[in-house]
C-alpha positions as CSV (number, residue, x, y, z in Angstrom):
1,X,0.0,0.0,0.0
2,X,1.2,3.7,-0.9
3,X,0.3,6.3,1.2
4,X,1.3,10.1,0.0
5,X,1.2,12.8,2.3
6,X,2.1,15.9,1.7
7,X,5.6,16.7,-0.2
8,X,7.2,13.6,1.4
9,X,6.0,9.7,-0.7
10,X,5.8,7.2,2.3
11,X,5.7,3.7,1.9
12,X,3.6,2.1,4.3
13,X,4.3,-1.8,3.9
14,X,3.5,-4.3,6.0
15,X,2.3,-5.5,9.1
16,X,4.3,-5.7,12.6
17,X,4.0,-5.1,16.3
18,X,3.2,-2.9,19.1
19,X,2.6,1.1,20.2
20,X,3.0,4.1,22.7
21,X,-0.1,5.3,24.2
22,X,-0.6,8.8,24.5
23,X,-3.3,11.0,26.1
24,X,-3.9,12.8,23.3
25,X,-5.3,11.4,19.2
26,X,-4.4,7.7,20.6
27,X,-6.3,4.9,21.6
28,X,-7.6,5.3,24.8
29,X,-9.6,2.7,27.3
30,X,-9.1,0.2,30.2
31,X,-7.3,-1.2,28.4
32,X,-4.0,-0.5,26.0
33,X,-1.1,-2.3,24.3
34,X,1.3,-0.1,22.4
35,X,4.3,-0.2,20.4
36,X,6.8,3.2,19.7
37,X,6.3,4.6,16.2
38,X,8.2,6.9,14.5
39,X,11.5,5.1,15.5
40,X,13.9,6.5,13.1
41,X,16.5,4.0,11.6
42,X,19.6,4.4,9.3
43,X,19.4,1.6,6.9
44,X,21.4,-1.1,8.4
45,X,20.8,-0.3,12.0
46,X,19.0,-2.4,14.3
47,X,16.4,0.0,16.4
48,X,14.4,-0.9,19.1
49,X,10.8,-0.4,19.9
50,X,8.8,-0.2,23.0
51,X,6.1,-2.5,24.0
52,X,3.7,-0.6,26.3
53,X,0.9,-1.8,28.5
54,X,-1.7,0.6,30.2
55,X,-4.4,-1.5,32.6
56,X,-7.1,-0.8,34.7
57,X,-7.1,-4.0,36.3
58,X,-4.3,-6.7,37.4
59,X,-3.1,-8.6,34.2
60,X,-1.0,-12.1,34.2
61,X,0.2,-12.2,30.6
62,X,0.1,-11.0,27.1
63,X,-0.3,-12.3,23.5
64,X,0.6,-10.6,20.5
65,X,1.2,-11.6,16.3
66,X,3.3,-8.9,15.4
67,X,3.9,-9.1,11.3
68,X,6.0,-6.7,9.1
69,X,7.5,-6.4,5.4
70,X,10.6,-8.7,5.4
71,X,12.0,-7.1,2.4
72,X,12.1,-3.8,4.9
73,X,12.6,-4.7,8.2
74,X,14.2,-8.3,10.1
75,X,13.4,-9.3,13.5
76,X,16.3,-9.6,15.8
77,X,15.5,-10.0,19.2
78,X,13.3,-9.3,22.0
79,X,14.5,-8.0,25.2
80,X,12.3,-7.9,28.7
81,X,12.9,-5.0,30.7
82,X,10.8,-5.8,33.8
83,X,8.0,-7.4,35.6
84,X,7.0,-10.5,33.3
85,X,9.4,-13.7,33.7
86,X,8.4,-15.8,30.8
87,X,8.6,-15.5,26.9
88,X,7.6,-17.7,24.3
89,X,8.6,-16.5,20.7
90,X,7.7,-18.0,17.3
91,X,10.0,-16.0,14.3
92,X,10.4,-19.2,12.5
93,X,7.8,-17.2,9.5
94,X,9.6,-14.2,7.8
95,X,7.7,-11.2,8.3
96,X,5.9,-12.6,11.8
97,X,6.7,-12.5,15.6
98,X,4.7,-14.4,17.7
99,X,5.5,-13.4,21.3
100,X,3.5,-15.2,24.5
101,X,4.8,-13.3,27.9
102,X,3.6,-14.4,31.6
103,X,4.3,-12.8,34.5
104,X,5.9,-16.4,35.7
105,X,6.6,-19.3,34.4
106,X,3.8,-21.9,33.7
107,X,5.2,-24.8,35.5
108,X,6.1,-22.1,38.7
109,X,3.9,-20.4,41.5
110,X,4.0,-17.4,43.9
111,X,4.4,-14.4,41.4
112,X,2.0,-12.0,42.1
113,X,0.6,-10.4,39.0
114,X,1.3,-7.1,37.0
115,X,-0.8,-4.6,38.8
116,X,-2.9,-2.1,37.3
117,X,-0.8,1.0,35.2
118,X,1.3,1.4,33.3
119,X,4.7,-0.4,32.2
120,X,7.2,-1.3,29.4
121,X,7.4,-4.9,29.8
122,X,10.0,-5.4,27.2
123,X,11.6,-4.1,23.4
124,X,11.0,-5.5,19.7
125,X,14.7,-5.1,18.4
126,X,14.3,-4.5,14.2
127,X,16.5,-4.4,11.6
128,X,16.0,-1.9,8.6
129,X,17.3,-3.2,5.6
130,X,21.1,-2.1,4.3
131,X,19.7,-1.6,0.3
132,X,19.2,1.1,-1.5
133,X,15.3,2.1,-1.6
134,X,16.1,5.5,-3.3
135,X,14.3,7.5,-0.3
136,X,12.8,7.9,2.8
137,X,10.3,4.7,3.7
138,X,8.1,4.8,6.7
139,X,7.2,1.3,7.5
140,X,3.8,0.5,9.2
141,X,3.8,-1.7,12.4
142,X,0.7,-3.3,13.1
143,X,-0.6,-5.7,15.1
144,X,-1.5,-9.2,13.0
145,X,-4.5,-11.4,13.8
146,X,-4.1,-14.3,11.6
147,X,-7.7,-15.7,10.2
148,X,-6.2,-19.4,10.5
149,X,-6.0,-19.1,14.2
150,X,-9.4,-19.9,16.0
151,X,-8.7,-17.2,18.6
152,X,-7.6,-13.8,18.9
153,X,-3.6,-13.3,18.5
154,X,-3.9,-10.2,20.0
155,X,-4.9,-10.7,23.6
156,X,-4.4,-9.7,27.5
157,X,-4.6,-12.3,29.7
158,X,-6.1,-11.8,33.7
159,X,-5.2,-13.3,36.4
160,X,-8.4,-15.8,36.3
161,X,-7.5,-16.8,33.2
162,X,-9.7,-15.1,30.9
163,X,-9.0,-12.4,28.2
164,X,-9.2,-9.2,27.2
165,X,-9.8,-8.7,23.6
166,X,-11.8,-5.8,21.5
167,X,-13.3,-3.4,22.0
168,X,-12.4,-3.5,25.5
169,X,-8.5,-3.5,24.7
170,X,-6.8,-1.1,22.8
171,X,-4.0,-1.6,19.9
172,X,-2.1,0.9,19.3
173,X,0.2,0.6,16.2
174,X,3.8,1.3,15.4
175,X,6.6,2.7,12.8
176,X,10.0,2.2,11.5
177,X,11.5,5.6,9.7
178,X,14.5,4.2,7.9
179,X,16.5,7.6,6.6
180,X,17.9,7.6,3.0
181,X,21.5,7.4,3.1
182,X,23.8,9.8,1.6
183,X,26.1,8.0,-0.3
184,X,29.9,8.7,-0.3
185,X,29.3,10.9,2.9
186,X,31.5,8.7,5.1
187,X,32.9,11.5,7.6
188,X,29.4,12.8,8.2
189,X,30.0,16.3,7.3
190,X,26.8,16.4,4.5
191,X,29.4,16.8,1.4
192,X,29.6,12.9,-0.5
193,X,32.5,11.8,-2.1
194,X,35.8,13.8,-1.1
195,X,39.0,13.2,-0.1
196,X,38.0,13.7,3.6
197,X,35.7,10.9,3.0
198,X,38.4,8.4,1.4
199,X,40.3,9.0,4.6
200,X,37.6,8.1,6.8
201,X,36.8,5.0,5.6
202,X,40.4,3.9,5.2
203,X,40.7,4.8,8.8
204,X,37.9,2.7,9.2
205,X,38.9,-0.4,7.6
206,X,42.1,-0.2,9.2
207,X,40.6,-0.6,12.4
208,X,41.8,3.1,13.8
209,X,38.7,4.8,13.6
210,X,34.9,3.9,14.0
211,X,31.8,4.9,12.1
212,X,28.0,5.5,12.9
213,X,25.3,3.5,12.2
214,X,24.6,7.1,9.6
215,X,28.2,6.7,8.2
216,X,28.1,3.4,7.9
217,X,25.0,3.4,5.6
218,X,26.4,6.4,3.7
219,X,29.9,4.2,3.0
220,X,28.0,2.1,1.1
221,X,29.2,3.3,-1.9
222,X,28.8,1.2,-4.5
223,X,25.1,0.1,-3.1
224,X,25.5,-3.4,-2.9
225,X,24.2,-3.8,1.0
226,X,27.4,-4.7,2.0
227,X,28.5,-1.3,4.0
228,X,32.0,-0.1,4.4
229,X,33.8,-2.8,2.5
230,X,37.6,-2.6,0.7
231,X,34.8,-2.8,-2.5
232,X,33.2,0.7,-1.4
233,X,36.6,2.3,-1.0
234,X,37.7,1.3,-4.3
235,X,34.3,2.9,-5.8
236,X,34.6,5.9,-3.6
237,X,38.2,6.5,-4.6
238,X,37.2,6.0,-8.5
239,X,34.4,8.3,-8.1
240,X,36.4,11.1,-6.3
241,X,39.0,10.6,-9.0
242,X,36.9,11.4,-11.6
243,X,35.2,14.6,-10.3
């Protein structure tokens, strides 16, 4: 799907995860599960995003079937930052993350529950993809509910058991910004290709200087994915040659 809006093109591809709830033009009820949008990533850079839970009551676990455009982003990990003890995660399917958290594990006892409020329980950690998509892409992340399951994918669990779906829980979706590289720009300073920039990234391959995730994506200069390789240094001295 291709959404325009404004001046800028936006891609919005996809499916994936989780979202931040706000107070203001966001989902708002008892119940909320959110994921960070607007993360902004250089391509090549793994970026994490923020799985959120608001509740107006004690909860015991959550369910989600997060799904995103392959092509764009790659799932890496998922970190818990607090209160829930158990994960189960499915990312054997490109382009799907099936995560299952508890607040303990199901064979243990005597862990209270998460109380009602507000809490990151852990992060989604993405990768943006190191090609070449000729500009700016905003990737959607959305929540997935597969029509081969029976149930909901998308769920809070209480602490009887039962759970919270629609209308009464909120989903609040997310985003991946990847930035368009500047190619050649290797030092950072916003010119591409000069001498400055041959230096930098001879530094870099000797192993006496290191580069940002941004300079990184911009030393890859002959746009084969493969950042800051003896390959782009050769391109980036023929192109400043010829100038």
């Amino acid at each position: 799907m291709f959404k325009y809006n404004g001046l800028s093109k936006t891609i919005c591809l996809g499916l994936v995860v989780l979202a931040v709830w706000c107070s203001s033009g966001q989902a708002q009820g008892d119940f909320n599960v959110s994921l960070e949008g607007g993360v902004v990533a250089d391509p090549g850079q793994i970026v994490a995003l923020g799985v959120i839970v608001v509740s107006s009551d004690s909860v015991a676990g959550l369910d989600v079937l997060l799904g995103f455009d392959p092509d764009l982003l790659s799932f890496s990990s998922f970190e818990l930052l607090r209160r829930f003890q158990y994960v189960d995660r499915d990312d054997s399917q490109a382009g799907k993350l099936r995560l299952i958290l508890r607040r303990h594990d199901p064979d243990s006892t005597g862990i209270s529950a998460l109380n009602p409020g507000t809490d990151t329980l852990g992060l989604v950690w993405l990768g943006a993809t190191s090609r070449d998509l000729l500009m700016d892409v905003e990737v959607a992340v959305l929540f997935y509910d597969d029509t081969a399951t029976p149930y909901d994918d998308n769920r809070l669990v209480r602490t009887d058991s039962s759970f919270v779906t629609p209308p009464e829980l909120q989903w609040v979706d997310g985003s991946v910004f990847i930035r368009h590289a500047l190619y050649g720009d290797v030092n950072g300073d916003g010119y591409a290709a000069t001498v400055a920039d041959i230096v930098s990234l001879a530094n870099y391959l000797a192993g006496s200087q290191s580069l940002t995730s941004r300079q990184r994506a911009n030393a890859d200069v002959n746009r084969d994915g493969f950042q800051a390789t003896i390959a782009d240094l050769t391109e980036l001295i023929r192109v400043v040659a010829e100038e």
